[in-house]
Backbone as numpy.savetxt, mean C-alpha at the origin, in Angstrom:
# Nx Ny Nz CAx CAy CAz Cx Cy Cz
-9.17 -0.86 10.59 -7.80 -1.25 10.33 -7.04 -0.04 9.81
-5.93 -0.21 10.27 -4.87 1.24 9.49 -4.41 0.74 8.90
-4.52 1.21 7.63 -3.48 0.78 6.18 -2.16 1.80 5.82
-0.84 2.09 6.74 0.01 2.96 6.41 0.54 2.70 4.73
1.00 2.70 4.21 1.84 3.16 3.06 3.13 3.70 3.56
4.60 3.08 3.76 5.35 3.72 4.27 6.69 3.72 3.21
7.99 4.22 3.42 8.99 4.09 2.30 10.07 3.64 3.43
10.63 2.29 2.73 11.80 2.12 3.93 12.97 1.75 2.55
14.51 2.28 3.30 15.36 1.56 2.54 15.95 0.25 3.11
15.49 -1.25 2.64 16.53 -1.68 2.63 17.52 -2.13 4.25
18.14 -1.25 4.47 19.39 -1.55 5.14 18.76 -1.35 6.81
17.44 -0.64 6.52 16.68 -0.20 7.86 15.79 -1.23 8.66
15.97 -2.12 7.49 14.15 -3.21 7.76 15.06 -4.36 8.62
16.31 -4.94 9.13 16.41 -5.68 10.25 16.05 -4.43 11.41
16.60 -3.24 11.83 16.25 -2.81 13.32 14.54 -2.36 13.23
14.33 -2.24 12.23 12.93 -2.35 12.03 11.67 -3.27 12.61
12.12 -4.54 12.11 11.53 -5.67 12.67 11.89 -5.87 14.12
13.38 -5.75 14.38 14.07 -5.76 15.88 12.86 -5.48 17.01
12.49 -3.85 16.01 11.81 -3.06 17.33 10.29 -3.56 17.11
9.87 -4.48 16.51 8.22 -5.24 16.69 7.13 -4.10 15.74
8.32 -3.76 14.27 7.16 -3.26 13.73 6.28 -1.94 14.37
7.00 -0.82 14.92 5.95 0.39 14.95 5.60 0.85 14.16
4.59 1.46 14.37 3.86 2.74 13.74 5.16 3.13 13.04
5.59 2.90 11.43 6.61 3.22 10.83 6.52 4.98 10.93
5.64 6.06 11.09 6.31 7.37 11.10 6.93 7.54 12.44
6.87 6.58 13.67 7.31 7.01 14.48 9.55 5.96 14.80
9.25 5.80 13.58 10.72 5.01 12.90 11.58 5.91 11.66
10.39 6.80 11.79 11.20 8.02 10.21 10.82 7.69 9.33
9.98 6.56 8.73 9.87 6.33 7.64 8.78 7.52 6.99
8.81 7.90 5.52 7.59 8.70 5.09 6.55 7.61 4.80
5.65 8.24 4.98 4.35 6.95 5.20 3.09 7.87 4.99
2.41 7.45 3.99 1.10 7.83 3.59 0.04 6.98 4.71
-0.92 7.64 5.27 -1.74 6.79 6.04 -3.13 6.65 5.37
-3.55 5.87 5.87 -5.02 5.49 5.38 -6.25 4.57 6.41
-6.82 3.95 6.58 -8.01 3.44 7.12 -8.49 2.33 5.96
-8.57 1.39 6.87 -9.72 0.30 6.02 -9.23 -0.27 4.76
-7.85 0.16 4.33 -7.56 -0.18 2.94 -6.89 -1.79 3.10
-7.54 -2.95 2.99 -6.85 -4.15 3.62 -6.38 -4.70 1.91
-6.26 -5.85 2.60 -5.03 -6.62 1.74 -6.30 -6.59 0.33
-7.43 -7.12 -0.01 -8.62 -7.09 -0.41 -8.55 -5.91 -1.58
-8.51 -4.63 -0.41 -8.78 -3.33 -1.30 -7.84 -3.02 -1.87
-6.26 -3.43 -1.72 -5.30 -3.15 -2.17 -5.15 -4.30 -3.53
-5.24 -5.38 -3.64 -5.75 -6.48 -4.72 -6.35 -5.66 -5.65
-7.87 -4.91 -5.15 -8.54 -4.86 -6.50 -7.69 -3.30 -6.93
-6.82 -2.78 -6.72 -6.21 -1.72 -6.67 -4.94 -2.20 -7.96
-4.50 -3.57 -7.30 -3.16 -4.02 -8.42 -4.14 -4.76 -9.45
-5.51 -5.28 -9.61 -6.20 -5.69 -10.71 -6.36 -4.89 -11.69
-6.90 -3.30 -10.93 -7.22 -2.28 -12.40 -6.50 -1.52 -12.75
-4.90 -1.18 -11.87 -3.64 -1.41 -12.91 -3.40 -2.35 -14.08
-3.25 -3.96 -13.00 -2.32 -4.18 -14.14 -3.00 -5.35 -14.88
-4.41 -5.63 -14.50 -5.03 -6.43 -15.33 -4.52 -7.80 -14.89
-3.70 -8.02 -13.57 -3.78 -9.22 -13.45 -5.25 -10.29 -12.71
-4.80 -11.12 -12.69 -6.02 -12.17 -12.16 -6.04 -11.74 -10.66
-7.15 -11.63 -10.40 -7.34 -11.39 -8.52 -6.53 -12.05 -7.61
-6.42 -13.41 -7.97 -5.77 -14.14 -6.96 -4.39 -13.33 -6.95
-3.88 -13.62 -8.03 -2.19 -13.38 -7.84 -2.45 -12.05 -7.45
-3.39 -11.27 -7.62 -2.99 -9.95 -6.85 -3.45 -9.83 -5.05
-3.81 -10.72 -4.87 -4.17 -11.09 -3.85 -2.91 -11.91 -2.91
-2.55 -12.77 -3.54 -1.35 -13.87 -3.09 -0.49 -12.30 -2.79
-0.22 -11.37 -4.02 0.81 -10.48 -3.43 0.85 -9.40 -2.49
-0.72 -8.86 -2.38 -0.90 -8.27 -1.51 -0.79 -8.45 -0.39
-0.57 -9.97 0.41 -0.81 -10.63 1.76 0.93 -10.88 2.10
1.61 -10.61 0.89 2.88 -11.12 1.04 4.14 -10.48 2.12
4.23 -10.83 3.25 5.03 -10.47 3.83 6.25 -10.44 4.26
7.77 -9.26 4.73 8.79 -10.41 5.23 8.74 -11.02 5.94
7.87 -10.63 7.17 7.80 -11.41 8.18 7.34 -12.97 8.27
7.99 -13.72 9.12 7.38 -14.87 8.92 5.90 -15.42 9.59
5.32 -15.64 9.31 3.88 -16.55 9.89 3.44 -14.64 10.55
3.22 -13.99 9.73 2.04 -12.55 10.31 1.03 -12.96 11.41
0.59 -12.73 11.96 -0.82 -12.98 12.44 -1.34 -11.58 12.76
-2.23 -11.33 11.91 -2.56 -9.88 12.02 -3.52 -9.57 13.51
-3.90 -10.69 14.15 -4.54 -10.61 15.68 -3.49 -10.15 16.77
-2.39 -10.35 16.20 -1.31 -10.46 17.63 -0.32 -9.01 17.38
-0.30 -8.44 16.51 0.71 -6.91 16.08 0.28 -6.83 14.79
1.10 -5.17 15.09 0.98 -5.07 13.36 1.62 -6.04 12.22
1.45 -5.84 10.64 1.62 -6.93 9.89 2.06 -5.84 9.30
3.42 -5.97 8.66 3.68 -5.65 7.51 3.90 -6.67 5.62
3.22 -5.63 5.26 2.99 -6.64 3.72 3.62 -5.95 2.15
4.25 -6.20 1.60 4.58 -5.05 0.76 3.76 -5.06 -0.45
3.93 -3.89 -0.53 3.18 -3.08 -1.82 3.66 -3.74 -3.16
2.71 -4.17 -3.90 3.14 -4.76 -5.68 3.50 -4.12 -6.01
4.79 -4.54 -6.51 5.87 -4.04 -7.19 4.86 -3.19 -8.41
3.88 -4.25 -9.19 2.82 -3.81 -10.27 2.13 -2.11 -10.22
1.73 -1.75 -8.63 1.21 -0.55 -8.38 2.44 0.34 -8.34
3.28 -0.26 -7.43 4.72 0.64 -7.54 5.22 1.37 -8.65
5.25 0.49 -9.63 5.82 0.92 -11.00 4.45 1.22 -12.31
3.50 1.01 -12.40 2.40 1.29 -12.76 1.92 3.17 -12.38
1.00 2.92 -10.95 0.49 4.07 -10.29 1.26 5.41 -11.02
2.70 5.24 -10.52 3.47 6.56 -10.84 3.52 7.36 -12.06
2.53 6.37 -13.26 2.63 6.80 -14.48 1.63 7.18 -15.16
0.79 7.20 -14.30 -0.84 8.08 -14.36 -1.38 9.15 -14.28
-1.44 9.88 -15.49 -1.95 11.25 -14.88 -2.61 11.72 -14.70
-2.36 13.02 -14.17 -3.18 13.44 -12.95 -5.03 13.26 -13.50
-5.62 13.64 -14.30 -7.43 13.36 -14.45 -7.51 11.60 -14.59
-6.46 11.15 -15.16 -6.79 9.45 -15.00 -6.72 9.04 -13.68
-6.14 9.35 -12.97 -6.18 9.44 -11.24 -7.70 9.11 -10.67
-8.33 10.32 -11.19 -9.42 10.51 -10.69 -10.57 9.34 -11.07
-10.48 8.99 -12.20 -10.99 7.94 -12.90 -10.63 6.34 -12.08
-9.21 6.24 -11.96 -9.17 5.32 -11.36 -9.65 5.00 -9.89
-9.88 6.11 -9.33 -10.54 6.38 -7.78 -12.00 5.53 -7.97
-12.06 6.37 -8.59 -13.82 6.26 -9.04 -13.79 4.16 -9.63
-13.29 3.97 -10.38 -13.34 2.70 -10.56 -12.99 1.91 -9.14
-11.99 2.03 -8.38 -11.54 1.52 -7.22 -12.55 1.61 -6.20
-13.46 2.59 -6.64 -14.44 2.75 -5.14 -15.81 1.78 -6.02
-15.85 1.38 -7.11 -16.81 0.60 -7.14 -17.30 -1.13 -6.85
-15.58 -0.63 -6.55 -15.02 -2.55 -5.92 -16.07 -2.41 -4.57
-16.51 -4.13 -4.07 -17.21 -4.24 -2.82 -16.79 -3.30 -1.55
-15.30 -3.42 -1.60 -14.82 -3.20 -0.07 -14.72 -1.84 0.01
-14.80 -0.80 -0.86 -14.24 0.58 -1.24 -15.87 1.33 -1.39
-17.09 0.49 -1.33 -18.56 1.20 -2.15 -18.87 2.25 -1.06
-18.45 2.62 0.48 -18.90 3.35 1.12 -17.79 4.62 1.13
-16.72 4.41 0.10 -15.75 5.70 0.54 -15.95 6.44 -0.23
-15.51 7.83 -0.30 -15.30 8.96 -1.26 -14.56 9.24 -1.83
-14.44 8.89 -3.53 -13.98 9.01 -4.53 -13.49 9.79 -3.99
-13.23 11.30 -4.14 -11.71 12.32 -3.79 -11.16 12.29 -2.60
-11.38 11.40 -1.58 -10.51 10.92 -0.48 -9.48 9.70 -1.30
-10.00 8.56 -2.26 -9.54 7.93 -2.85 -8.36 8.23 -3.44
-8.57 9.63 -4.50 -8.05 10.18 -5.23 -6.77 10.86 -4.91
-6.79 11.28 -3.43 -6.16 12.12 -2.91 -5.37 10.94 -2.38
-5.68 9.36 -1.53 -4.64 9.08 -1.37 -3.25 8.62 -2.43
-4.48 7.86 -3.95 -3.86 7.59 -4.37 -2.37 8.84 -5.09
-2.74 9.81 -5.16 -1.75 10.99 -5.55 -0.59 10.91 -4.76
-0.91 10.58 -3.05 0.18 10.53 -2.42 0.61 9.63 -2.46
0.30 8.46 -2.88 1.00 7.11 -3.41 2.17 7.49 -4.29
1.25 7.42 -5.08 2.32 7.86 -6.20 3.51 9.17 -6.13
3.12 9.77 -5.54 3.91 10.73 -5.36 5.52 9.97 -4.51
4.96 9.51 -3.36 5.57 8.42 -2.31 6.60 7.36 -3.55
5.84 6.93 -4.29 6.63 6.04 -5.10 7.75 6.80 -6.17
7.36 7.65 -6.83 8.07 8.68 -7.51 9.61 9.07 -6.77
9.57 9.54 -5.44 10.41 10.40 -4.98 11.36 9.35 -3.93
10.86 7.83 -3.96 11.83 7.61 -3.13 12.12 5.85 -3.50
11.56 5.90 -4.71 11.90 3.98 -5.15 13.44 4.43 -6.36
13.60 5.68 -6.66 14.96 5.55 -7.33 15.84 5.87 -6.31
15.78 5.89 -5.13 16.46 5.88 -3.82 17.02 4.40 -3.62
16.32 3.84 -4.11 16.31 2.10 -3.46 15.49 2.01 -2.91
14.92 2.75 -2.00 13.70 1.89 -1.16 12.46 1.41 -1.01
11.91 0.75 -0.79 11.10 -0.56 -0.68 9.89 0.32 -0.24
8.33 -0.40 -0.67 7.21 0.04 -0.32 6.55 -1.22 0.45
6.28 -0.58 1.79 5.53 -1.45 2.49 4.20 -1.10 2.53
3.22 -1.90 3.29 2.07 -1.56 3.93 2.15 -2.18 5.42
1.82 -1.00 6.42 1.48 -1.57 7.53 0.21 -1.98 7.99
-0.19 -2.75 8.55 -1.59 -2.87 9.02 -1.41 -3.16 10.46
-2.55 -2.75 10.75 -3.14 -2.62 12.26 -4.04 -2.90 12.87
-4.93 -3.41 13.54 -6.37 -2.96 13.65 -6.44 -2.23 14.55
């Protein structure tokens, strides 16, 4: 599965949807990419932020604009918790690394490499830093 990370403002996301959801870098958006990171890995991601209960980080991770997703039939877009959004960005840089390392001990994350982890999460945050006092919105795309 491809897990993009992309930055949209707002005013972009009707011709967005219009056009059936592409590959958001090929729409302009800046977009961190990734592999395998599903709704699941992104949950236990908003748990060891923000200490909420799995489910609700779960309920928000799956949460989409679109109506009725079916991730068999196109891509799905789902947006990013607001919780990681505003959380992540305020971590620094050696707690980063720490949190990688905790994130890869979750089930779905036990075969990846901590500084691949590390490295996306930096561009997360970085992603969130430079373009949510813009206004705009953090999605996730998925794919298989």
């Amino acid at each position: 599965m491809i897990t993009d990370v992309f930055s949209a403002g707002p005013e972009t996301l009707p011709g967005y949807r219009a056009a059936g959801f592409p590959d958001p870098t090929t729409f302009g958006y800046r977009t961190v990419r990734a592999r395998g990171l599903d709704p699941v890995a992104l949950a236990s991601l908003d748990v060891l932020l923000s200490g909420v209960p799995f489910e609700t980080a779960l309920d928000t991770a799956g949460t989409s604009p679109s109506d009725n997703p079916n991730l068999y039939e196109a891509p799905v877009i789902t947006t990013l918790s607001e919780r990681v959004v505003r959380l992540l960005p305020s971590i620094d840089d050696s707690s980063i690394d720490q949190l990688a390392a905790d994130w890869q001990d979750t089930p779905e994350l036990a075969d990846r490499d901590s500084a691949a982890l590390s490295s996306w999460l930096r561009q997360v945050a970085d992603l969130c830093r430079t373009t949510v006092p813009a206004g705009n919105l953090l999605f996730v795309w998925n794919c298989l």
